[in-house]
C-alpha angles and dihedrals in degrees: 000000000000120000114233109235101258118246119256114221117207129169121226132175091190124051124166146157128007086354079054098054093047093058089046080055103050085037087055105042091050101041100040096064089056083071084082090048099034137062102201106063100264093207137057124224114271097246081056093049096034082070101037081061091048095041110097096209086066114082106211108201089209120193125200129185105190084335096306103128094226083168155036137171120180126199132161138172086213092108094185088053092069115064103195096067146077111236097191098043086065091041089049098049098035100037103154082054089043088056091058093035091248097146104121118192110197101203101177155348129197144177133185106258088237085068100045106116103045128075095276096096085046096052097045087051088047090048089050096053090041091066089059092040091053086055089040090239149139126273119208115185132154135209133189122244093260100063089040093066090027098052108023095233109168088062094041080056111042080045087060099040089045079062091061109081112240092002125135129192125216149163112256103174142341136216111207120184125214146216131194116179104211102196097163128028121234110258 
């Protein structure tokens, strides 16, 4: 049996270029399929991502298997930097964090799916959290309900943050869609 190389992790606040465009790649490939699961659209544009790779106050949790990125998580604790949150809410809620600027957002994590399976997609996430626990912070991330029930991710979640001495992990909002079929107008 042949062992497969390990992945290499490395942490990076500035990506550009070809090691850009592999992470757009590996983003895209693996986003864009969640439009069929999901109703709120799960990936950004390139030219959007393109500058969240290049923006510093972004940390970007890079794996590489013989410099083949296979994975990427992204956090930050620069609130204005993710649009699809409130930052005040979060200020707001968390104000003691706010003041030492320990509110973490974990805006995604994602593995090959060749290297789906193995501990790749774990460590990355690990490695996410661990940037808000080493500020004693706070870290904020979203799913959809897909990968809730896919993925099991409210256990996956409660068993990581159970690794991490004196944490809790709670709900803090959520988001629910509707649908209302209107066969017939009112008279």
């Amino acid at each position: 049996m042949v062992e497969a190389p390990p992945v290499a992790i490395t942490h990076h606040l500035v990506v550009v270029g070809d090691e850009a465009e592999q992470l757009w790649d590996l983003y895209f490939s693996n986003l864009a399929p969640l439009s069929d699961f999901a109703l709120q659209k799960q990936y950004s544009e390139r030219d959007e991502m393109l500058a969240l790779f290049a923006n510093p106050k972004v940390v970007k949790i890079v794996g590489r298997e013989q410099g083949r990125t296979v994975g990427l998580a992204i956090v930050t604790n620069s609130l204005d930097d993710v649009p699809e949150i409130s930052p005040r809410f979060l200020r707001r809620r968390y104000p003691e964090h706010a003041e030492r600027d320990a509110i973490f957002v974990g805006m995604y994590v994602i593995v090959d799916p060749r290297h789906r399976g193995i501990s790749l997609f774990h460590r990355l996430y690990i490695e996410l959290w661990q940037v808000a626990a080493k500020a004693s912070g706070v870290l904020i991330f979203d799913t959809c309900e897909f990968n809730r029930e896919m993925f099991d991710v409210d256990n996956l979640a409660q068993r990581i943050a159970g690794a991490f001495p004196n944490s809790s992990l709670v709900h803090i909002d959520r988001q629910t869609w509707y649908a209302a079929e209107l066969p017939v107008p009112l008279p």
